[in-house]
C-alpha positions as CSV (number, residue, x, y, z in Angstrom):
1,X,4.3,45.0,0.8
2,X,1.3,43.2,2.4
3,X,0.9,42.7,5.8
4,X,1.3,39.5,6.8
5,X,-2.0,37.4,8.2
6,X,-2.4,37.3,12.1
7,X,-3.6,33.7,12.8
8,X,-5.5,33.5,16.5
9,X,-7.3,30.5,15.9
10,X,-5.8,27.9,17.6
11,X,-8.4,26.6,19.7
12,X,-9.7,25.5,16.4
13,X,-6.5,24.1,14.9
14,X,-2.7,24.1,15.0
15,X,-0.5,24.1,12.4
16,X,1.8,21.2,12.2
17,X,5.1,21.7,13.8
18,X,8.4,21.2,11.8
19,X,9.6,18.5,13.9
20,X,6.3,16.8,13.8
21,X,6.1,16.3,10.1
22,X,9.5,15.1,10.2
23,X,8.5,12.1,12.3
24,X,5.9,11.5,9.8
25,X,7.2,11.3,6.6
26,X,9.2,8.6,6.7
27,X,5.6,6.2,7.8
28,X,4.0,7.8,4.4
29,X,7.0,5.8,2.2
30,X,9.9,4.1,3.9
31,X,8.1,2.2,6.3
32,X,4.7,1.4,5.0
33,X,4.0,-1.5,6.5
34,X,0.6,-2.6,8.2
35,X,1.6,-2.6,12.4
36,X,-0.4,-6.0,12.6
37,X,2.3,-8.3,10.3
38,X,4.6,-10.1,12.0
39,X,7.4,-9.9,9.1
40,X,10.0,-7.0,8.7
41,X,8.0,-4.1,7.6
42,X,5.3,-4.0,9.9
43,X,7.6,-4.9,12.9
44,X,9.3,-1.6,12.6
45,X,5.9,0.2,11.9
46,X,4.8,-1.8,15.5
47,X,7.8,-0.3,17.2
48,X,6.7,3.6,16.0
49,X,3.3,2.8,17.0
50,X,4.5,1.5,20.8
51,X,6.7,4.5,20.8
52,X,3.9,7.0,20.1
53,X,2.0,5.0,22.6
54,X,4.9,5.7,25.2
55,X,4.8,9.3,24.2
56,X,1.4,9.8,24.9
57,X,1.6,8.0,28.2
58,X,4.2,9.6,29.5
59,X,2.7,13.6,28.7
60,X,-0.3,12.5,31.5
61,X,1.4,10.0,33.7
62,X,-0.6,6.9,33.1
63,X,0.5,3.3,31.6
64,X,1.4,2.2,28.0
65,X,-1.4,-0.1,28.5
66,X,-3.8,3.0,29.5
67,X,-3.8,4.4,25.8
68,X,-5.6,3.5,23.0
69,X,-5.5,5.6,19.7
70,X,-8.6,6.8,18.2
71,X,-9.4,9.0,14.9
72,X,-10.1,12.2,16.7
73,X,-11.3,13.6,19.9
74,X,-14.5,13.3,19.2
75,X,-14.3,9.8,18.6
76,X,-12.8,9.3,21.8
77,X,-15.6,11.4,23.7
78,X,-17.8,9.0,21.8
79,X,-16.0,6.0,22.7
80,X,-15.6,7.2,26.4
81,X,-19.5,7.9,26.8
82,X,-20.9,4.9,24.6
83,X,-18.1,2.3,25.9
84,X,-18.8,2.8,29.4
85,X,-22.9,3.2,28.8
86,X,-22.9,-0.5,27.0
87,X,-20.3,-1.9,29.8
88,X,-21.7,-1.0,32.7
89,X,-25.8,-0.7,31.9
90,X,-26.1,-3.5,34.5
91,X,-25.4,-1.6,37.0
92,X,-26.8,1.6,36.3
93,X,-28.5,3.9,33.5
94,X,-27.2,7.8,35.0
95,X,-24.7,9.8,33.5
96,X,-23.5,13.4,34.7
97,X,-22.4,16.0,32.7
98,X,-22.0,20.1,32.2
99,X,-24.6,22.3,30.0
100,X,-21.0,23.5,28.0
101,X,-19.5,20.5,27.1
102,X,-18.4,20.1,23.6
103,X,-20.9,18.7,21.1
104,X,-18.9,15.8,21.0
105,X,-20.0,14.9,24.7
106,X,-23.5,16.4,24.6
107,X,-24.6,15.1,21.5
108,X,-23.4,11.8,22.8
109,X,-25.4,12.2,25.9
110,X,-28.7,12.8,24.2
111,X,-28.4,10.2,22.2
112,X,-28.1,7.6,25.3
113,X,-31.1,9.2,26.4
114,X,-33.0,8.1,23.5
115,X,-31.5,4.4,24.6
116,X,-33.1,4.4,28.1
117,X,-30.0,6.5,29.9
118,X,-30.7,9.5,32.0
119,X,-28.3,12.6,31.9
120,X,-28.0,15.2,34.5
121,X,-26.8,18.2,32.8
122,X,-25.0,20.4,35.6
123,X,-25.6,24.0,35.1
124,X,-22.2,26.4,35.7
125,X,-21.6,30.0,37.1
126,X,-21.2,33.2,35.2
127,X,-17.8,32.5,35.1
128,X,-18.7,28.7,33.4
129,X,-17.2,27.2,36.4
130,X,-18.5,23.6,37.6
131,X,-19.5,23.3,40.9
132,X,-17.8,20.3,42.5
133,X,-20.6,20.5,45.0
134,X,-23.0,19.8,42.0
135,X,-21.6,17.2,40.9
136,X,-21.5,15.1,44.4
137,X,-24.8,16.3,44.9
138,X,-26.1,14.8,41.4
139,X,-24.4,11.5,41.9
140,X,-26.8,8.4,43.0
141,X,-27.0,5.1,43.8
142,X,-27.9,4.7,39.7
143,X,-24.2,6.8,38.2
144,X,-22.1,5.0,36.5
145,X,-19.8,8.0,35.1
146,X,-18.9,11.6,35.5
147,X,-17.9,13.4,32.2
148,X,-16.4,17.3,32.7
149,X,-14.1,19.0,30.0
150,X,-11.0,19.9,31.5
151,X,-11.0,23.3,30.1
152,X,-13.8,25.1,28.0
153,X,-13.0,25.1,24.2
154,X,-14.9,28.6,23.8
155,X,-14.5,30.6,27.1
156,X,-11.5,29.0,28.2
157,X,-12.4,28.3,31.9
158,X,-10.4,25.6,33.7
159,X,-12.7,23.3,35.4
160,X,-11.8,22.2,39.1
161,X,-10.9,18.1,37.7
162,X,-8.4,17.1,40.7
163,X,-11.3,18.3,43.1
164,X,-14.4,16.7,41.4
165,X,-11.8,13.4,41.1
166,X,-11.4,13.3,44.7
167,X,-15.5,12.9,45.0
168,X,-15.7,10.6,42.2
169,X,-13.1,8.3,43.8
170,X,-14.4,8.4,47.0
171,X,-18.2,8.0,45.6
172,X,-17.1,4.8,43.1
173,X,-18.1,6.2,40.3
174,X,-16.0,7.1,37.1
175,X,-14.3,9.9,35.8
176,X,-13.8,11.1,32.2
177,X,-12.3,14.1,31.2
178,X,-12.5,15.9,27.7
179,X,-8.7,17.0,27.5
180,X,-8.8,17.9,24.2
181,X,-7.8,22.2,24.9
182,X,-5.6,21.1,27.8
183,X,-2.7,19.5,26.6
184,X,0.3,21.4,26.6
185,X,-1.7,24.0,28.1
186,X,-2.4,22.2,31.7
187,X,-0.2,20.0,33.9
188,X,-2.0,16.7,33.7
189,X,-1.4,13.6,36.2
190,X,-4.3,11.1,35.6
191,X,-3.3,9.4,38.8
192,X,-3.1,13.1,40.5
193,X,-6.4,13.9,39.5
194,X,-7.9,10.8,39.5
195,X,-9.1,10.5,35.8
196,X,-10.8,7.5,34.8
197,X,-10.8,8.3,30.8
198,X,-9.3,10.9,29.5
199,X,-9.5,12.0,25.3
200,X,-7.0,14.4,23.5
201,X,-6.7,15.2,19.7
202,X,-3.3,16.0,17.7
203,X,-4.3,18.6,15.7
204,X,-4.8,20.9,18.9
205,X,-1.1,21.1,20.1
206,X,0.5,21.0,16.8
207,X,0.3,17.5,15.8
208,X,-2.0,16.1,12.2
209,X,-5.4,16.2,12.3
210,X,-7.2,12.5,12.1
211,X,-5.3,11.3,15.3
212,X,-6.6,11.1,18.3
213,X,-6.0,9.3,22.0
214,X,-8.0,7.7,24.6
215,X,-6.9,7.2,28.0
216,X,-9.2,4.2,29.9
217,X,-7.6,3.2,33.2
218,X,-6.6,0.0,34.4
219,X,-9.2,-1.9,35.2
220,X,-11.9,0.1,33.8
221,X,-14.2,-2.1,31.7
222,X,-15.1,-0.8,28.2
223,X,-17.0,-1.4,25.4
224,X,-15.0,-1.5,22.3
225,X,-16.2,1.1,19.4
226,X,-15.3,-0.4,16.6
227,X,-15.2,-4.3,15.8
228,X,-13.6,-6.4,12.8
229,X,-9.8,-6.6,14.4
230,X,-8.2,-7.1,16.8
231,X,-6.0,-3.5,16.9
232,X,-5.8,-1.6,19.9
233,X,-6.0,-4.7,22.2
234,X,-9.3,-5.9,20.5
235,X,-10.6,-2.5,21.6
236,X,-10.6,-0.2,18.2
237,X,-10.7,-2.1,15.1
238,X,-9.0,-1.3,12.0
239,X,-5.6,-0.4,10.5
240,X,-3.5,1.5,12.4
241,X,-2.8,5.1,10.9
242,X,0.7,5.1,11.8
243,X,2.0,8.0,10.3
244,X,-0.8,10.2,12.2
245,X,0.1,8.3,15.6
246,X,3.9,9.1,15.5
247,X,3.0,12.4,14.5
248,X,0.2,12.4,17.9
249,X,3.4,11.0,19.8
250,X,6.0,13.9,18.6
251,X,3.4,16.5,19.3
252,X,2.6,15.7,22.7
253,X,6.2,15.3,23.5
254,X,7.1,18.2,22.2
255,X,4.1,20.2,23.6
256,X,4.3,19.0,27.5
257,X,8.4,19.5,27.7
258,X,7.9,22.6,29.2
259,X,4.4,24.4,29.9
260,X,5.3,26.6,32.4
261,X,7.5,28.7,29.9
262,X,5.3,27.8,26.7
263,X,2.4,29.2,28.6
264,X,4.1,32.3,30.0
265,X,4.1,34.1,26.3
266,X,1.0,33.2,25.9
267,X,-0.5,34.6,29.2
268,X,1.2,37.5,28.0
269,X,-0.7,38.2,24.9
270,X,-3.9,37.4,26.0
271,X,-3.6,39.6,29.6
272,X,-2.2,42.2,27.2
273,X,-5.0,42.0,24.7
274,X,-7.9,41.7,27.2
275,X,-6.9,45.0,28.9
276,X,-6.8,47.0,26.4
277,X,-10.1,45.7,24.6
278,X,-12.1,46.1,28.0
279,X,-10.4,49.9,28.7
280,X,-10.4,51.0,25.1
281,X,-13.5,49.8,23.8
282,X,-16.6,50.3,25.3
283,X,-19.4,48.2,25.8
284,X,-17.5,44.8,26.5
285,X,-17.2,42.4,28.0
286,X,-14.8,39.3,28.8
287,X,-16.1,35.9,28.9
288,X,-15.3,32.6,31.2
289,X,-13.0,33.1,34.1
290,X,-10.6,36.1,34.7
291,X,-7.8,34.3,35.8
292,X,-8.8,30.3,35.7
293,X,-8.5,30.4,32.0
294,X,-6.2,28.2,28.9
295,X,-3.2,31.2,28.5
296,X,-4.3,31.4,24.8
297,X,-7.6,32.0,25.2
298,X,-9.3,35.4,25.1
299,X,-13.4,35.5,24.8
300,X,-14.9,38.9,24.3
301,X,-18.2,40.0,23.9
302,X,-19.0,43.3,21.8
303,X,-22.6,44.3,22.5
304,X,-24.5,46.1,19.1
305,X,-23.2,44.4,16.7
306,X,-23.3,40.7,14.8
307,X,-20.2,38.2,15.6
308,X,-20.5,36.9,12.1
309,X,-20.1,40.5,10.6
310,X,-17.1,40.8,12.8
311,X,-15.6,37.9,11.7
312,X,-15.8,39.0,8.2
313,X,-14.5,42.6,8.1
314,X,-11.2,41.2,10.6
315,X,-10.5,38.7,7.8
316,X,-10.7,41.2,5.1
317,X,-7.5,43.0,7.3
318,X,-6.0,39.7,7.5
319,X,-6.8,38.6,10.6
320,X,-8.6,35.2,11.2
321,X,-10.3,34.6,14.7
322,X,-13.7,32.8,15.8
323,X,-16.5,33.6,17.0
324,X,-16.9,30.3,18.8
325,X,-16.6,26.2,18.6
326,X,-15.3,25.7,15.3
327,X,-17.3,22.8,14.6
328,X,-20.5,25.0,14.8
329,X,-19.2,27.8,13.3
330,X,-21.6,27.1,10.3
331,X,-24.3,27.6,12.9
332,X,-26.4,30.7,13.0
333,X,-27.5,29.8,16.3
334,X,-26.0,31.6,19.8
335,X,-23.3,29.3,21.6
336,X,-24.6,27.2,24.2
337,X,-21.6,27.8,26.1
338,X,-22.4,31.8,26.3
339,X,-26.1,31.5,27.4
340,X,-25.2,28.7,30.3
341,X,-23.1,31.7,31.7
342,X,-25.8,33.7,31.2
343,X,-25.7,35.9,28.4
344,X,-28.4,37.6,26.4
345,X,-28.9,36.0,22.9
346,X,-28.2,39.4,20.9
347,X,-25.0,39.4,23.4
348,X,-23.9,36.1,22.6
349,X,-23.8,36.7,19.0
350,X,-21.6,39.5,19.3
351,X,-18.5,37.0,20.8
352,X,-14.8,37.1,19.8
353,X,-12.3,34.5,20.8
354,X,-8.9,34.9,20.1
355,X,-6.7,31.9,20.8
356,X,-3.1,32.6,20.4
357,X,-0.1,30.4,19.4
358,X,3.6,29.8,19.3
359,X,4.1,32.2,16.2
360,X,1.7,34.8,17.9
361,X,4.1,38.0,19.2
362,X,3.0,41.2,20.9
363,X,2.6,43.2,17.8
364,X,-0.2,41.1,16.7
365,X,-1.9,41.7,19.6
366,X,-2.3,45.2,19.2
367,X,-2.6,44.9,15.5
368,X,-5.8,42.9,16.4
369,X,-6.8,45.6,19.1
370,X,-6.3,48.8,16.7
371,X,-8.3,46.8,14.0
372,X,-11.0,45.6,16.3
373,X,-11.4,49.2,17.4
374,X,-12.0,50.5,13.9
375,X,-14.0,47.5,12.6
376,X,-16.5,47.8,16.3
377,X,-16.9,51.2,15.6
378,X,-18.3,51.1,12.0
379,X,-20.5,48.3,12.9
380,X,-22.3,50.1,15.7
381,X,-22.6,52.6,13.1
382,X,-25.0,50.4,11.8
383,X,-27.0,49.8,14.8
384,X,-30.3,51.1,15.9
385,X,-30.0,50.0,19.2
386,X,-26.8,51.6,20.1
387,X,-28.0,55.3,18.1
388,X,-30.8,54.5,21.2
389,X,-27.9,54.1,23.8
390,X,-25.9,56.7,22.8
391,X,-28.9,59.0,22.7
392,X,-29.2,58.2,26.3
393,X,-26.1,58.9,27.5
């Protein structure tokens, strides 16, 4: 009998709880209608829609009123950036980020540039920490917002939010936080930390893909993204997915009931896993922060050999992994995220991250570590530069 495949991708996706698609369903047939009727049908979609919206407010401690639901994450990193750009371009033009933000955030940022907008992009230590420092250093008379991830998708570091909120707060200017690895991973408190906006996306903590979340504080004006309705408070235009919004709403309930024990197992792999890749294989390396890290994420870099080539010969023994962002994954390119920390391109390409989840046990760990030993070894075979190294030695 075949093994069965190991699945360690979930910083890319989730698979859809049980529970979740049960909430679902019943919006796909039952109860069809459009949430912006006033008759029958769509006053019971309504209610599943202001129950999702409940859901969602209640996993990060803001208001009902506070969350607006988008298409994706990276529609509400769009949203966040652009909204807040357009609304508040009287008042300034300057816009602070980090060099390994999502693509979602950058590619955002580069485009207000093109509008007139300038963009501080904050460089991080070799651990791809921000420096809260940097960031009150950076801001000027001409900031009008603040965007950090709350935790890197690739390396998994957990940026220092609550402390770079206390400076924003005190300095006037705003706050937004890409969330989008950090639910159900991370105790969040928008108040807490002082989060201005705040994005998220189902599909990361078990939920559908195609639903999404923005949190925009009280008070906080914002330009809507998309116009033709009046949905979302006039905000996001469009009819509302409903089925995909009570399935965001069961997932983040179901994902934030407990963290501390949900994140104990995972810990537990990933500790377990980077021990024993960084004492039985040599020439490695771990990636992002030892201990200030997502407790599924594990990011390892094998120097000698090709990430890509890695990828391929762990999937042939059933395992499937990443070897970065999994919306560049098509890129050929060296993560972005890697060389801010400071690696060397021909060590960048040569990444691993392993991002474990709820059916994830111990023996898959060292499944993955006895195959990763066999599969590093051939590949160096292969190399020139490590017949050099070993010559050396």
């Amino acid at each position: 009998m075949a093994e069965k495949r190991i699945y360690v991708d979930h910083s890319a996706t989730t698979p859809l709880k049980p529970e979740v698609l049960d909430a679902m369903l019943p919006y796909f047939t039952e109860y069809f209608g459009n949430a912006s009727t006033v008759y029958a049908e769509g006053r019971e979609t309504k209610k599943a829609v202001n129950l999702a919206r409940e859901q969602v407010a209640k996993a990060i401690g803001a208001d009902v009123k506070e969350i607006f639901f988008t298409g994706s994450g990276t529609e509400a990193d769009n949203w966040a950036i652009r909204g807040i750009a357009k609304a508040l371009r009287h008042k300034g033009n300057h816009i602070i980020t980090s060099s390994v933000e999502h693509h979602a955030v950058l590619h955002t940022c580069q485009e207000l540039e093109k509008d007139g907008f300038e963009v501080t992009y904050l460089p991080v230590d070799e651990f791809g920490m921000v420096s809260p420092k940097d960031v009150e250093n950076a801001i000027k008379d001409e900031t009008i917002l603040v965007t950090i991830m709350m935790a890197n998708n690739e390396i998994g570091t957990i940026m220092p939010i609550e402390e770079i909120g206390r400076i924003t707060k005190e300095k006037g200017v705003l706050l937004h936080t890409d969330a989008v690895q950090a639910i159900g991973m991370i105790e969040i408190d928008v108040n807490k930390m002082n989060i201005d906006l705040l994005s998220m996306t189902g599909h990361k903590f078990y939920g559908p893909k195609g639903s999404g979340a923005l949190f925009v504080r009280k008070g906080v004006k914002i330009a809507p993204f998309i116009t033709g309705g009046a949905q979302e408070r006039n905000k996001r235009a469009g009819t509302e997915n409903v089925a995909a919004i009570v399935g965001l709403g069961k997932a983040i309930e179901l994902a934030t009931a407990d963290i501390a024990s949900h994140t104990e197992k995972l810990k537990a792999m990933r500790d377990r896993l980077i021990d024993r890749i960084l004492e039985e294989i040599p020439y490695t390396r771990l990636n992002g922060h030892r201990t200030e890290r997502l407790a599924s994420n594990s990011n390892i870099s094998f120097e000698f050999i090709e990430g890509e080539s890695l990828l391929l010969m762990l999937d042939m023994q059933g395992i499937s992994a990443s070897s970065g962002s999994a919306c560049t994954s098509g890129s050929l390119d060296p993560s972005h995220v890697l060389l801010a920390i400071g690696l060397k391109h021909e060590i960048a390409h040569g990444s691993l991250r392993v991002s474990f989840g709820d059916s994830n046990t111990m023996e898959d760990v060292d499944r993955i570590v006895e195959a990763l030993k066999t599969i590093v070894a051939r590949l160096r075979e292969m190399s020139p530069l490590y017949e050099a190294v070993k010559k050396s030695e």
